[in-house]
C-alpha positions as CSV (number, residue, x, y, z in Angstrom):
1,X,56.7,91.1,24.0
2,X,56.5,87.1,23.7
3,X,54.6,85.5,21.1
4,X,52.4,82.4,21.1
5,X,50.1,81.4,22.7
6,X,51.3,81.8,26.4
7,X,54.4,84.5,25.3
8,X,56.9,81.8,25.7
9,X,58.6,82.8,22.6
10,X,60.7,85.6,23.1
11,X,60.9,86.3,19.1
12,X,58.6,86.0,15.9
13,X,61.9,83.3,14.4
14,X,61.6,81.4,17.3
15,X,57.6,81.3,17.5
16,X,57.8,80.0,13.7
17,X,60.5,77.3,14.7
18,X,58.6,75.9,17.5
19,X,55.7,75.1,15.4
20,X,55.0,71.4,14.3
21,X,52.3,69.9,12.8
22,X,50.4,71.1,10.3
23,X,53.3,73.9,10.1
24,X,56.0,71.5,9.5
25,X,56.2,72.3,5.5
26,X,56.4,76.0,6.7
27,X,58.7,75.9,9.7
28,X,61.2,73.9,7.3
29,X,61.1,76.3,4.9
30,X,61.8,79.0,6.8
31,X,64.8,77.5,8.4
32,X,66.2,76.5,5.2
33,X,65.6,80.0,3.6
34,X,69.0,82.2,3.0
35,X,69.4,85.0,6.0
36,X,68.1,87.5,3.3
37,X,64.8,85.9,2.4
38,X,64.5,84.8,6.0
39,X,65.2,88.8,7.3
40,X,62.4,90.0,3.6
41,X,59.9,87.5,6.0
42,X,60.5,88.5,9.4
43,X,59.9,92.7,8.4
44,X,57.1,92.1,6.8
45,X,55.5,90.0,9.8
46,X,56.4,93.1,11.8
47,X,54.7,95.2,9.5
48,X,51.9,93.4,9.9
């Protein structure tokens, strides 16, 4: 399964990474975030 727009992104990490923009504050975050808040934000996406 790829996410984005056109699937490019083979993950949901790497579809938040590759944002800019308006996403910036958010994409920064989430890099910066220790492994376990970052792996909390990642299962509840895939809940979702």
């Amino acid at each position: 399964m790829g996410y984005l727009h056109d699937g490019r992104a083979r993950t949901l990490l790497e579809a938040i990474l590759w944002h800019g923009g308006e996403a910036d504050g958010a994409r920064d975050a989430v890099a910066a975030a220790a492994p376990a808040e970052r792996s909390a934000l990642l299962a509840f996406l895939k809940s979702l």
